[in-house]
C-alpha positions in Angstrom: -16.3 -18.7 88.0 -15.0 -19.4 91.2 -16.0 -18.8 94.2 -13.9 -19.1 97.6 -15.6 -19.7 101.0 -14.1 -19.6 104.5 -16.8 -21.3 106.9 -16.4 -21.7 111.1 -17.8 -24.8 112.5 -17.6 -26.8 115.3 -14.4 -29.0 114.5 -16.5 -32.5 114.5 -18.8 -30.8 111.9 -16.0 -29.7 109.3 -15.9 -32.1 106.9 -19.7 -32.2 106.6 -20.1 -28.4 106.3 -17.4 -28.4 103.8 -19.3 -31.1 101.3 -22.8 -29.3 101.8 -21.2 -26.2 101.0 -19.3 -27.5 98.2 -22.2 -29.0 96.5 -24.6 -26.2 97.3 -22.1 -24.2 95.2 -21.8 -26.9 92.5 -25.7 -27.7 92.3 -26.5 -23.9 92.3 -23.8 -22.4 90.0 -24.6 -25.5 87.2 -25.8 -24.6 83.9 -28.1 -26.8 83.4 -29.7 -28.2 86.9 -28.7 -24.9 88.9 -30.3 -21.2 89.0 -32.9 -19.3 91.1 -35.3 -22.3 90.1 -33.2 -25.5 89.7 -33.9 -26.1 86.5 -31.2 -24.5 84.6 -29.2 -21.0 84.6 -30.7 -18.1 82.5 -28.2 -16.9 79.6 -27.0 -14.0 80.9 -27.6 -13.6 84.4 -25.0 -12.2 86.5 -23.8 -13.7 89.8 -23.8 -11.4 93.1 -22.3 -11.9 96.2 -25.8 -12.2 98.2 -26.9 -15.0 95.9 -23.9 -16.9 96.8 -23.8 -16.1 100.3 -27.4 -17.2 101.1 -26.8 -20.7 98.8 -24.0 -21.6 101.6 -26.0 -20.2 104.5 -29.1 -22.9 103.0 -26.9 -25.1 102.7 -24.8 -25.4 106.1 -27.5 -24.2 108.4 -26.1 -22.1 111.8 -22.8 -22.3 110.8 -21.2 -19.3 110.3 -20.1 -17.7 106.6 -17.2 -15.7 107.4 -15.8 -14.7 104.0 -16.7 -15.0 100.5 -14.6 -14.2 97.5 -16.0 -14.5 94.0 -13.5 -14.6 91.1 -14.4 -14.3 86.9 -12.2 -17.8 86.0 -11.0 -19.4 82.9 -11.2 -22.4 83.1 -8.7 -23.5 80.2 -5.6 -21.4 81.8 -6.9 -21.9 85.4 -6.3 -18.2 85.6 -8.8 -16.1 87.4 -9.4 -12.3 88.1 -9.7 -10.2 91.3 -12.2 -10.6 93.6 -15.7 -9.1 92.9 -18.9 -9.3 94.2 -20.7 -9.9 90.7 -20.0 -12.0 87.9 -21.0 -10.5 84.6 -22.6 -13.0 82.3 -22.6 -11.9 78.9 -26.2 -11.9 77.3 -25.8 -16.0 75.6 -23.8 -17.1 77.9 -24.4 -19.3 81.0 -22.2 -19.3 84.3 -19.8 -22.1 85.0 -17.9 -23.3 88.1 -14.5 -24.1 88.1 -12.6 -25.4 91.2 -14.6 -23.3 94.2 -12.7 -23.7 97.1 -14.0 -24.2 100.9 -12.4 -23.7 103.6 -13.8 -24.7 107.2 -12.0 -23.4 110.3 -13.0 -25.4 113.5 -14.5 -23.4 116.6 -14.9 -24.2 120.2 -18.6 -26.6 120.6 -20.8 -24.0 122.1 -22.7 -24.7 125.0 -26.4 -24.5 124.2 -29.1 -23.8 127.2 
């Protein structure tokens, strides 16, 4: 699966919001160290868009998640369906990530009182 995120941060923060974010997704969405629990994803368990949108809010703090897409991927044609938001895992299977995509759009510092 693939998921594609588009993030707003302050623009001296981009970079390291876009690494959190793209580990978060990597570390959560892995088969074997990732899931609810960290230690591994349950055959069969679907993916939903809340799931996915409170990994990347754990993971980049008060920056703001604008948009999430998730996509059903294959990762041997690199071809991947509409957007959705829940992944269908079939009953022995285990989710897989292939090639999320992050996207972090700079925004004015804010002035904090």
């Amino acid at each position: 699966m693939t998921v594609v995120a588009r993030l707003s941060a302050p623009a001296a923060e981009a970079d390291r919001v876009r690494e959190a974010a793209l580990a978060a997704l990597f570390r959560h969405l892995d088969p074997l160290r990732g899931g609810p629990d960290g230690t591994g994803w349950p055959f069969g368990r679907p993916v939903q868009y809340g799931e996915v949108f409170g990994v990347l809010q754990r993971a980049v703090g008060d920056v703001l998640v604008e948009e999430i897409r998730m996509f059903a991927a294959d990762p041997v044609t690199g071809r991947r369906g509409a957007p959705v938001d829940r992944i269908e895992v079939a009953a022995g299977a285990l989710v897989f990530s292939y090639q999320h995509q992050v996207v972090v759009a700079a925004r004015a510092e804010e002035e904090r009182g």
